[in-house]
N, C-alpha and C positions, 0 to 999 in steps of 0.2 A: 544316206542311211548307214555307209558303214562306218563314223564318224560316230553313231551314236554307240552301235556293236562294239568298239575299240573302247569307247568313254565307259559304257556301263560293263563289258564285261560277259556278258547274257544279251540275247534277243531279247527283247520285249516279247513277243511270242510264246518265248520257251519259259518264263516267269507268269507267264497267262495258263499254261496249259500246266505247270505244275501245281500253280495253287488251285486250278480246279479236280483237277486227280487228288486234292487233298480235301477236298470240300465233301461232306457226306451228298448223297443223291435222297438219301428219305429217309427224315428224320423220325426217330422212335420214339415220340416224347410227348405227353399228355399236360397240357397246365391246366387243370381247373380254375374256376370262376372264383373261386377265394384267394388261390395263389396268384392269378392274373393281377387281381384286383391291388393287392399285397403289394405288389409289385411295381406298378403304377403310384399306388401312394408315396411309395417310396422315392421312386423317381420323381415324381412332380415336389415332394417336400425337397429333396438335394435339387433341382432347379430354382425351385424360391429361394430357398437358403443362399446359394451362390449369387442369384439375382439381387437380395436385397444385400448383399455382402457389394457385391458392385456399387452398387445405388447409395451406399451409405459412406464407400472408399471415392465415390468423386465427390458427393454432396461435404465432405468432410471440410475440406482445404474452402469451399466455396462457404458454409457456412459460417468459418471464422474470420473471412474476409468481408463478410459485411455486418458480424460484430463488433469488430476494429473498425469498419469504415461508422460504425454507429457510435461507437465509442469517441471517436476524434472529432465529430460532429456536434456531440453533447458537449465534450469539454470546450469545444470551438464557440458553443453558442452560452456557455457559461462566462467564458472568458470574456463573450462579449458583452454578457449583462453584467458581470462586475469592473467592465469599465464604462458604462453608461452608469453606472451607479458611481461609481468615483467620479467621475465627470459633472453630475448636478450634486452638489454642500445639499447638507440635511439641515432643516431647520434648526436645528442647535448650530450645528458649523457658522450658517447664516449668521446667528445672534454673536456668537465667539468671538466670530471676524471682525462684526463693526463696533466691536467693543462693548457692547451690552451683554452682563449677563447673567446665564437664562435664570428663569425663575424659579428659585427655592421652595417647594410647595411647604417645608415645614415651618416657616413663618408666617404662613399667609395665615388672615384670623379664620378662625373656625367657623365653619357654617353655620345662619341664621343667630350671628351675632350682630 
């Protein structure tokens, strides 16, 4: 015990009995049912307010990591359909290839000749 008397300087004790000789014994003080109320509002809007201020400071960082993971996901799955697309010839490429080719529709004779 005297290890902490030497650390802090004051008894714990004597820091007890002065802040209660400074504390009033009976308070003079009237709040009506408006100002109560006032009061309260106030208080509960500054705990929302700081609450969804939290709520909005962690969802931040998490929200744009699974717009980038959606992001790299589309382009992954685009990249993958435009090489399944380069991968099968389109029927003109086919025709190109084996040296035919394709057909000119403006020579062809007019309908219902």
């Amino acid at each position: 015990m005297r290890r902490q008397v030497d650390r802090y300087g004051l008894p714990f004790s004597t820091v007890i009995v002065i802040t209660a000789l400074t504390l009033p014994v009976v308070a003079q003080a009237y709040v009506g049912p408006g100002a109560g109320l006032s009061l309260l509002a106030a208080l509960w809007g500054l705990v929302v307010a700081i609450g969804v201020a939290v709520i909005f400071f962690i969802m931040w960082p998490i929200k744009r990591m699974r717009r980038r993971k959606a992001a790299e996901q589309a382009a992954a799955s685009q990249a993958s359909s435009e090489q399944a697309h380069d991968a099968a010839p389109s029927p003109v490429e086919q025709t190109t290839d084996a040296g035919m080719a394709p057909a000119d529709e403006s020579k062809s004779p007019p309908p219902g000749s």
